[in-house]
C-alpha positions as CSV (number, residue, x, y, z in Angstrom):
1,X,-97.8,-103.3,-51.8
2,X,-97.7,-106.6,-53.5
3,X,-95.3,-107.4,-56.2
4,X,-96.8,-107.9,-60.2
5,X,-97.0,-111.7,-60.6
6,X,-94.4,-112.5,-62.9
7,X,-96.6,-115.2,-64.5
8,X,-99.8,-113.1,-65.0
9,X,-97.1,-111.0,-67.4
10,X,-96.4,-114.0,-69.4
11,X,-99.8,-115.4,-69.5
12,X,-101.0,-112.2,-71.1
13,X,-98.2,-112.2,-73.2
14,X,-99.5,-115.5,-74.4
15,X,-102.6,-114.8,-74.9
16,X,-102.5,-110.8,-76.5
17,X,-99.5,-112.8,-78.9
18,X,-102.6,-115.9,-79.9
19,X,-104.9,-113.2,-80.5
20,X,-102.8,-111.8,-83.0
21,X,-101.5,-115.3,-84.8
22,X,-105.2,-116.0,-85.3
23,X,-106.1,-112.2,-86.6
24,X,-103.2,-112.2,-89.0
25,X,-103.9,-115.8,-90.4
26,X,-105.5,-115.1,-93.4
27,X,-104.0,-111.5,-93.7
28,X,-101.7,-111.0,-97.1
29,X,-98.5,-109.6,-96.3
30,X,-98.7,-105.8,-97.0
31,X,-102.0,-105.8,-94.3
32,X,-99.5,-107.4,-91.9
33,X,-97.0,-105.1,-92.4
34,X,-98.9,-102.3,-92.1
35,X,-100.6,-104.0,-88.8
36,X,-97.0,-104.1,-87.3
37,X,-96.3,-100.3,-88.1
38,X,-99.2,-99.9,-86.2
39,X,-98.9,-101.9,-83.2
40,X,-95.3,-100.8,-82.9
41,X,-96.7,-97.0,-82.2
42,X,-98.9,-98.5,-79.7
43,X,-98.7,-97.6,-76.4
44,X,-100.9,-100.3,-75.2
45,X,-98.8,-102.7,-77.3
46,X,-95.4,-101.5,-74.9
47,X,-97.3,-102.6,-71.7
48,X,-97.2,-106.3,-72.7
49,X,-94.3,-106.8,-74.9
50,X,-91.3,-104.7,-75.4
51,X,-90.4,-103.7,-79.4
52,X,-87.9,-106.8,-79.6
53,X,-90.2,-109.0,-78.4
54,X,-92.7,-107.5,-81.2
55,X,-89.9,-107.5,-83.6
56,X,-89.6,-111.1,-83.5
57,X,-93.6,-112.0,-83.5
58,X,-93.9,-109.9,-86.7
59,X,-91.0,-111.7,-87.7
60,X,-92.5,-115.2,-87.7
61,X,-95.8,-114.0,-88.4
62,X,-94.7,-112.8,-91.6
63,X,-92.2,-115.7,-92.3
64,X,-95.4,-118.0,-92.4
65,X,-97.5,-115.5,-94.2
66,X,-94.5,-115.3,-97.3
67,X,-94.1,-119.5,-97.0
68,X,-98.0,-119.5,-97.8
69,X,-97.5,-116.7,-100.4
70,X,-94.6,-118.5,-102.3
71,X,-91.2,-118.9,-102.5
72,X,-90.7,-117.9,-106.5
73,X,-93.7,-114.7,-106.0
74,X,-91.4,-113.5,-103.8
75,X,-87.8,-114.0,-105.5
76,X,-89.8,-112.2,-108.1
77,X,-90.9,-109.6,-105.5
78,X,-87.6,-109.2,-104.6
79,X,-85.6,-108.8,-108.0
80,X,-88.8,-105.7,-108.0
81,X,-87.4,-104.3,-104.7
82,X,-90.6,-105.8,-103.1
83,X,-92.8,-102.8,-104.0
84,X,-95.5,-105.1,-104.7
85,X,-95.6,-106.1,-101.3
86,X,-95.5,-102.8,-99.9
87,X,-98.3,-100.7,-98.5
88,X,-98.6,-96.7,-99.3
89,X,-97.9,-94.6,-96.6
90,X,-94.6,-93.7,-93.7
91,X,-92.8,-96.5,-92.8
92,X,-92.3,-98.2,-96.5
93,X,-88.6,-98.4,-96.1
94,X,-88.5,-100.3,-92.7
95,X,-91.0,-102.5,-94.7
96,X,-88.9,-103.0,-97.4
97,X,-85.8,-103.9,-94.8
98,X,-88.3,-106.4,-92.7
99,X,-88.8,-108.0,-96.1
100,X,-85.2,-108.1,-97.0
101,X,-84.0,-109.9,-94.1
102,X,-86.6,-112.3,-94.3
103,X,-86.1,-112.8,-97.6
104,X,-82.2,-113.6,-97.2
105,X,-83.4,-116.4,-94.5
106,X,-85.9,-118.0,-97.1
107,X,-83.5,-117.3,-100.0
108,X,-80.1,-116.4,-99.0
109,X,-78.2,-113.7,-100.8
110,X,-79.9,-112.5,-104.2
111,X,-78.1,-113.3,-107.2
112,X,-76.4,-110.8,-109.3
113,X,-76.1,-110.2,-112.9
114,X,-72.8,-111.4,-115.0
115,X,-71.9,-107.8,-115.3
116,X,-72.8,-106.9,-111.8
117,X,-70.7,-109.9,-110.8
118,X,-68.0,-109.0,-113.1
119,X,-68.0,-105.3,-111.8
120,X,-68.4,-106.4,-107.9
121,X,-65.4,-108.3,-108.5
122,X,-63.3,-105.2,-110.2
123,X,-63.7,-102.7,-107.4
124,X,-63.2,-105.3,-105.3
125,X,-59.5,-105.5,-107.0
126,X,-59.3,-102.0,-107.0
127,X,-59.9,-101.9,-102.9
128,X,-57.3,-104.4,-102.4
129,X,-54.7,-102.9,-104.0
130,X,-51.2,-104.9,-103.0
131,X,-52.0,-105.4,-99.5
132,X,-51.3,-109.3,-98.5
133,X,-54.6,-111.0,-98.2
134,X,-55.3,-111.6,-94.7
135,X,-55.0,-115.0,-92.6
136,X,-57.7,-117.6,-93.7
137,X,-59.9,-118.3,-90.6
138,X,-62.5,-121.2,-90.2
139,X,-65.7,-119.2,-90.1
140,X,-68.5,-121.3,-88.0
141,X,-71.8,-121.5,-90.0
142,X,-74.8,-119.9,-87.2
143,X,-77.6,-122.4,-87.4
144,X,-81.0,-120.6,-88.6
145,X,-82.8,-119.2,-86.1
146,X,-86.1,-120.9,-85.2
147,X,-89.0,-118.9,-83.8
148,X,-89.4,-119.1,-80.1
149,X,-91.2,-121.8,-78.4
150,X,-94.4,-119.8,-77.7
151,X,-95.0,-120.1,-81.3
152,X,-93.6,-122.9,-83.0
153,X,-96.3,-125.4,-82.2
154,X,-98.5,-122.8,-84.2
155,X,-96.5,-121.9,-87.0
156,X,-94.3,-125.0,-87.4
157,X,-90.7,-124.4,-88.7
158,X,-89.0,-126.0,-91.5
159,X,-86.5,-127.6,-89.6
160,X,-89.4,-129.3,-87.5
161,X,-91.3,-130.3,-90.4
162,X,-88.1,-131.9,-91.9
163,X,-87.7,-134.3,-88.9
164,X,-91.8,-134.7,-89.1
165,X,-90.9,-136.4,-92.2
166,X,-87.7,-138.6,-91.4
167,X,-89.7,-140.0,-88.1
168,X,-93.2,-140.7,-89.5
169,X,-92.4,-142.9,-92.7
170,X,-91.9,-146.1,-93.2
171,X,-88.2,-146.8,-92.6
172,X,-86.4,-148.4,-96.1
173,X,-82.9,-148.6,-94.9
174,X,-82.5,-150.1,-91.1
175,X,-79.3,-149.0,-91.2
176,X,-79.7,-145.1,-91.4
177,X,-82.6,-145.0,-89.7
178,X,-80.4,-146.0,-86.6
179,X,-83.1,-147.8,-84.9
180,X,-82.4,-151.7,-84.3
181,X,-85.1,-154.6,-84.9
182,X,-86.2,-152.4,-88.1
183,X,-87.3,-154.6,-90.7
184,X,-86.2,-153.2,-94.0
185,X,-88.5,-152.4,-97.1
186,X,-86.8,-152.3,-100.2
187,X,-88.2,-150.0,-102.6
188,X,-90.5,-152.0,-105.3
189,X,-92.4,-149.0,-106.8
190,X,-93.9,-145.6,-106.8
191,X,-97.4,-146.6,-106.1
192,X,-96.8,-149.1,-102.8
193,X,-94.0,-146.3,-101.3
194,X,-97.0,-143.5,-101.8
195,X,-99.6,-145.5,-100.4
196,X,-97.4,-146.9,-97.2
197,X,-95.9,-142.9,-96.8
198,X,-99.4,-141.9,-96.2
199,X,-101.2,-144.6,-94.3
200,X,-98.2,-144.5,-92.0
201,X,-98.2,-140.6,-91.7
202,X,-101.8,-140.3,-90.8
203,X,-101.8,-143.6,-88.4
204,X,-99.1,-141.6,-86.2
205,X,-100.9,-138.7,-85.9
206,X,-104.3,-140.8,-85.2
207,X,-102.0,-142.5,-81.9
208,X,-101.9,-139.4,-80.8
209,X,-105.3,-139.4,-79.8
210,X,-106.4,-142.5,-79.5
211,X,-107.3,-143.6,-76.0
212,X,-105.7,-146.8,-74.5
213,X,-108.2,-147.6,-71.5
214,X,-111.7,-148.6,-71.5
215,X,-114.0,-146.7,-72.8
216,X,-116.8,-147.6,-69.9
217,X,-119.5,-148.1,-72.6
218,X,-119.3,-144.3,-73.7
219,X,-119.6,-143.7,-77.5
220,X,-116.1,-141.5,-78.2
221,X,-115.8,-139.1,-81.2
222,X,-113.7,-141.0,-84.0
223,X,-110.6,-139.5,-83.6
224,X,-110.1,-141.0,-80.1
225,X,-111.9,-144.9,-81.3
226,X,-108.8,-147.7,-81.2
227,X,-110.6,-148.9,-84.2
228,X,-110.9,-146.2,-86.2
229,X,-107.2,-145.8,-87.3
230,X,-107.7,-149.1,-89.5
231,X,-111.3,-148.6,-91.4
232,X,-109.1,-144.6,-91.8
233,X,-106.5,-146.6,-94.0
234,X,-108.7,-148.8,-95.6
235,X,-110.3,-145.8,-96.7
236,X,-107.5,-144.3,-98.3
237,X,-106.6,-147.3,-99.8
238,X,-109.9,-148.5,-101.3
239,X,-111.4,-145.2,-102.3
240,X,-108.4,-141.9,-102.2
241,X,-104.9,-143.0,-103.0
242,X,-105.2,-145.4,-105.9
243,X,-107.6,-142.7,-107.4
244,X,-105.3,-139.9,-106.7
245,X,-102.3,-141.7,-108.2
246,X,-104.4,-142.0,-111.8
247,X,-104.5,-138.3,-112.2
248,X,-102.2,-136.9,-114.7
249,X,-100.3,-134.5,-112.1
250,X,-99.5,-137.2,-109.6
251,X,-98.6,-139.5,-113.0
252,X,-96.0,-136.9,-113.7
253,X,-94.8,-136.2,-110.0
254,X,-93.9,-140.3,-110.0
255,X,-91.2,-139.5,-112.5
256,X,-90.2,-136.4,-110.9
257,X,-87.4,-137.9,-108.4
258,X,-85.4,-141.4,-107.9
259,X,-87.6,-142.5,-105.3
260,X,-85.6,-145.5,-104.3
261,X,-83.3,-142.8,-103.5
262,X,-85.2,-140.1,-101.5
263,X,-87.6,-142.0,-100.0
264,X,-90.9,-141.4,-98.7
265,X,-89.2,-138.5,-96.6
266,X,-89.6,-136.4,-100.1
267,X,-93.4,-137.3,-100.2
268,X,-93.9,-136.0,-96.9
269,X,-91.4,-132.8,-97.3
270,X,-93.3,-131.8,-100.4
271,X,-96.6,-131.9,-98.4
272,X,-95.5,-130.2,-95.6
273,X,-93.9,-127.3,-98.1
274,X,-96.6,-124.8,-99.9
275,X,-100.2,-125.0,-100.8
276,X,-99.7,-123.4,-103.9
277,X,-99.4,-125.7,-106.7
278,X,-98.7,-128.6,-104.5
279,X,-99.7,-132.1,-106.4
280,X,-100.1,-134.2,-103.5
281,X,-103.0,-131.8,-101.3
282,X,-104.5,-130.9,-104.9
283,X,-105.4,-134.3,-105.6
284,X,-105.5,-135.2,-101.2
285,X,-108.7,-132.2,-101.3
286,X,-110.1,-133.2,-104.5
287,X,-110.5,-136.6,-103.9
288,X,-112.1,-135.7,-100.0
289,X,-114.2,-133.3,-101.7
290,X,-116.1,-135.8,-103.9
291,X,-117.2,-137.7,-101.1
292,X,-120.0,-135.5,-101.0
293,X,-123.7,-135.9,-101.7
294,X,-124.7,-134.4,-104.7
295,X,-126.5,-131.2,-104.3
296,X,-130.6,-132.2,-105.7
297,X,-131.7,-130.2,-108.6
298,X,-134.6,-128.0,-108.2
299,X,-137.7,-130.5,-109.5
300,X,-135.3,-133.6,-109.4
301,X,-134.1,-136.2,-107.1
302,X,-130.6,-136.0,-106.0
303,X,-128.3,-138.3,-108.1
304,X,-127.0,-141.2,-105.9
305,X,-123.3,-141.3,-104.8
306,X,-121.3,-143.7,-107.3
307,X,-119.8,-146.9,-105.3
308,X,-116.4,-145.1,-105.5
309,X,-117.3,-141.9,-104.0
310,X,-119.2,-143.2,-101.0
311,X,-117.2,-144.7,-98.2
312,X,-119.7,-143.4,-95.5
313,X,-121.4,-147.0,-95.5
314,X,-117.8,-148.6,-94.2
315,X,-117.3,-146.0,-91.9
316,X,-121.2,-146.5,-89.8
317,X,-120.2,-150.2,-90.2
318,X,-117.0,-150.0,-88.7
319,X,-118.7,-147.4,-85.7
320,X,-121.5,-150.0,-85.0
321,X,-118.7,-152.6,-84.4
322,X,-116.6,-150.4,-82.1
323,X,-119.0,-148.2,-80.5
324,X,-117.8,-144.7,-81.5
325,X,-119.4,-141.6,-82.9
326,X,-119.4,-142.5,-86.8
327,X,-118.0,-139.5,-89.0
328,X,-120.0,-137.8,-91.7
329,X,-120.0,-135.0,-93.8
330,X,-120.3,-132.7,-91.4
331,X,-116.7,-134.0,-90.1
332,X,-115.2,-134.3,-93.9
333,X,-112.9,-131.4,-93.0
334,X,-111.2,-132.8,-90.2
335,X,-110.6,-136.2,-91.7
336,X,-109.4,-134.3,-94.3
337,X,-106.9,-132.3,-92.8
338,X,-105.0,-135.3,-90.8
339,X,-102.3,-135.3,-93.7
340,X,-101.6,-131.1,-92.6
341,X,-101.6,-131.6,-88.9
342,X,-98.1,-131.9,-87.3
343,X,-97.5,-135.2,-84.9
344,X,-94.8,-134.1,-83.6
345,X,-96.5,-130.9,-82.2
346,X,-99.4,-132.6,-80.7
347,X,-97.2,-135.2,-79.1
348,X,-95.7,-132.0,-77.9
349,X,-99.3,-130.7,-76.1
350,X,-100.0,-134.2,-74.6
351,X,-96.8,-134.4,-73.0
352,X,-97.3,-130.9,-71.3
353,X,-100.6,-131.8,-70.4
354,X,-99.7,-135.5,-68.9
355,X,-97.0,-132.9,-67.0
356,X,-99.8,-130.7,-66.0
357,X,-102.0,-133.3,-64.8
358,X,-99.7,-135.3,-62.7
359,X,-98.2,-131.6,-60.9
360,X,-102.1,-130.7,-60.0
361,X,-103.5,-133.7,-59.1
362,X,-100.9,-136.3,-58.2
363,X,-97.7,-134.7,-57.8
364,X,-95.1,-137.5,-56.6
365,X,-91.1,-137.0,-55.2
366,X,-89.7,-133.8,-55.9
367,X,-91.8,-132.9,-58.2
368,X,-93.0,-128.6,-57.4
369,X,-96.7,-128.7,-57.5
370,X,-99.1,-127.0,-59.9
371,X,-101.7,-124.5,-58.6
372,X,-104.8,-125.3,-58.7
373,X,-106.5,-124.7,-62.5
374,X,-103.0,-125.5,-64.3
375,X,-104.2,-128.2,-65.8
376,X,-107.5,-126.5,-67.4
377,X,-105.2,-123.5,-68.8
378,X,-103.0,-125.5,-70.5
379,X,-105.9,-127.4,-72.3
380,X,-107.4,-123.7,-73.0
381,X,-103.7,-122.8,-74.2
382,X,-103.4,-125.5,-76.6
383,X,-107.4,-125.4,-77.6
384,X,-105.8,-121.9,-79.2
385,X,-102.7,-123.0,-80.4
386,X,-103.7,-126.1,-82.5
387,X,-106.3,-126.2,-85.7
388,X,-109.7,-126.0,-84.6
389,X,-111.3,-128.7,-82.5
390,X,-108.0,-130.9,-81.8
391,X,-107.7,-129.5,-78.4
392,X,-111.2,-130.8,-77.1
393,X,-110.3,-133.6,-78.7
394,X,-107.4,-133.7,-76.4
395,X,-109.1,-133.2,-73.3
396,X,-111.7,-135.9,-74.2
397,X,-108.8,-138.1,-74.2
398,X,-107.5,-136.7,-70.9
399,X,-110.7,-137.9,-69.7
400,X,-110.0,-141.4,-70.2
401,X,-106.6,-141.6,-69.6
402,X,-106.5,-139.6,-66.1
403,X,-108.6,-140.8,-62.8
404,X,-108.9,-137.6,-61.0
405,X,-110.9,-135.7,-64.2
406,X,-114.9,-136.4,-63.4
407,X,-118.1,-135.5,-65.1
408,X,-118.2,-132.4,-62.9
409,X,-114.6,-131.1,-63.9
410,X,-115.5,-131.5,-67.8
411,X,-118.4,-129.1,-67.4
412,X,-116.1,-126.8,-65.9
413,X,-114.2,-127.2,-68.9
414,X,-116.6,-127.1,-71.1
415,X,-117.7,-123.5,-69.8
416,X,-114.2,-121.9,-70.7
417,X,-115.0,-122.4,-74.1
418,X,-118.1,-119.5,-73.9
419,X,-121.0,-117.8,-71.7
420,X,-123.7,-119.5,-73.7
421,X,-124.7,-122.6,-74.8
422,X,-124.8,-122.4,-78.3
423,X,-121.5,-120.2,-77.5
424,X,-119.9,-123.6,-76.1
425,X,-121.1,-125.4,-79.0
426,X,-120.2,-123.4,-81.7
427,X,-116.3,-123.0,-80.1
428,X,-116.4,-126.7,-79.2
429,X,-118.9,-129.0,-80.6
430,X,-117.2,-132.1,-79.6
431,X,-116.7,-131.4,-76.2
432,X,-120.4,-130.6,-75.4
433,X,-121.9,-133.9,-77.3
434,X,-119.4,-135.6,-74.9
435,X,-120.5,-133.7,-71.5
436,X,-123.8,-134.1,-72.7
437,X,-123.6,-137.5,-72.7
438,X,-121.7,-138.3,-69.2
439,X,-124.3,-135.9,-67.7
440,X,-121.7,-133.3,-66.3
């Protein structure tokens, strides 16, 4: 009898734990909870993950869930005993404790009253009595417990996001950056450390996937051009920053800090931190959104784009020169989103895929080879880890940057993705322009 393959178990651990990430995404917090009451009386759920293990993927699930709720709705949740977060039915006080200790990560120990503090302190006395206070001991602060590594690249921790922010902004002090040859930019004012924050935030995540070999004549989506990371910033220079920095919110977010203090590490913290009432990706969204054609009236000609709403005409310019796929409306969304995507995660997926590659198809030294298909799962992995479309985007890239993928191993891809044609180009619309056009 053959023994259970220890890594069909963790692939199906994987993917039953994606499958729930992406059905809870847009989930409020009492649904979730009452999801996780249900899956832990699952026996189904037991076969692939133990009640620890579920424990803990609630846990983060959750975490995220409350981060994107707010942190002040739920001190105010909180100070209510969290019954507005609680579903009706059995199970409402192992809620209300799941919510508790999360809440004492996200907010530490809830505040007490002057007389609650005043009377804590008397019994507190009282329990003493004369005994000699003990010894003093150094207590070791426990660093905050970060969700495994099967789910950070989706969910994306605080402390992650933190060093996101110190590593992709321009660096005003050499000296605490730690990195020699750094040319210093002293702070001059609001509206030049804004702009630079954000040009130099989006152009790292745009290296990610930008291909470094010839492109043989083929016309690549945008996201992978070598050209395209400049007309990108000229964009946000000509027609979205200096119209977002006008508005009245980011007027009074300028005078908010001492920015030749905190940097442009605070820009990029704040962005990272909620969507609610966030300044920055209010006026990042609003500005994207006007880019678009105004809808015709009924009877009447559509009203032509202004000058300063239309930067479509630089973009087909720019595509002409360098031979790439131009982006339009249809691909507003994704430009849009390059100031909410993590770098540091994606650098993360290409390095396990450049890992992947080389084990499968040119393993060198002492290096333990990969079956054969490693290489493709890991690209389906990450295809449902990251937002949609970057992970085709990836293996485009892959394409260019490793010898042994051909026409005919795209194709192959290109069928994981669904059964159907239209299947395949609704999961990964990218992927199948480009097949299409290499004839795999």
């Amino acid at each position: 009898m053959t023994e259970p393959d220890p890594r069909e178990g963790a692939r199906t651990f994987e993917t039953k734990v994606a499958n729930l990430i992406a059905a809870t995404r847009h989930l409020e917090v009492p649904h979730i909870l009452v999801l996780r009451r249900m899956t832990l009386r699952d026996p189904l759920a037991r076969k692939w993950a133990s009640e620890k293990q579920l424990n803990v993927v609630f846990s983060v699930i959750l975490t995220k869930s409350i981060e994107r709720f707010g942190i002040d709705k739920l001190k105010a949740a909180r100070d209510r005993n969290f019954e507005t977060l609680l579903s009706p039915g059995d199970g409402r006080d192992e809620d209300r404790k799941v919510l508790s200790d999360i809440a004492m990560q996200l907010l530490g120990p809830p505040q007490m009253s002057e007389a609650e503090a005043t009377q804590a302190s008397f019994h507190a006395l009282l329990a003493r009595g004369s005994v000699a206070a003990p010894q003093r001991t150094i207590r070791t602060v426990q660093p905050s417990r970060e969700p495994p590594p099967l789910f950070a690249a989706q969910l994306g921790p605080a402390a992650e996001k933190r060093s996101l922010a110190q590593k992709f902004v321009p660096q005003t002090n050499p000296a605490e950056s730690g990195e020699e040859g750094a040319e210093a930019k002293p702070f001059t004012d609001f509206p030049t450390l804004f702009d630079d924050t954000i040009c130099a935030f989006t152009e790292k995540t745009l290296s990610i996937f930008r291909i470094h070999r010839p492109s043989r004549g083929l016309r690549v989506p945008f996201l992978l051009a070598p050209d395209f990371g400049a007309v990108y910033a000229d964009v946000l220079r000509k027609f979205i920053l200096p119209n977002m920095r006008t508005t009245r919110h980011m007027q009074a977010f300028s005078q908010t800090y001492n920015w030749a203090e905190v940097g442009g590490e605070k820009i990029i913290e704040i962005i990272q931190g909620s969507e609610v009432n966030n300044p920055v990706l209010h006026n990042w969204d609003s500005r994207w959104a006007a880019f678009r054609a105004p809808k015709p009236i009924k009877g009447k000609k559509p009203a032509p784009q202004k000058p300063e709403d239309n930067p479509w005409p630089l973009f087909r310019e720019d595509a002409t020169r360098g031979n790439y796929e131009p982006p339009t409306e249809e691909h507003l969304i994704l430009m849009q989103d390059l100031i909410r995507f993590e770098g540091d995660v994606l650098a993360k997926c290409w390095r396990e895929l450049a890992q992947l590659y080389t084990q499968e198809f040119e393993p060198t030294g002492r290096m333990e080879p990969a079956r054969e298909g490693a290489f493709r799962d890991g690209v389906m992995k990450w295809s449902s880890k990251l937002p949609d479309f970057l992970g085709e985007h990836l293996a485009i890239k892959a394409f260019f940057e490793f010898e042994k993928l051909d026409p005919a191993w795209m194709r192959k891809l290109l069928n994981n993705f669904g059964r159907t044609d239209s299947e395949r180009r609704r999961n990964a619309p990218y992927l199948t322009e480009f097949v299409l056009q290499i004839g795999g």
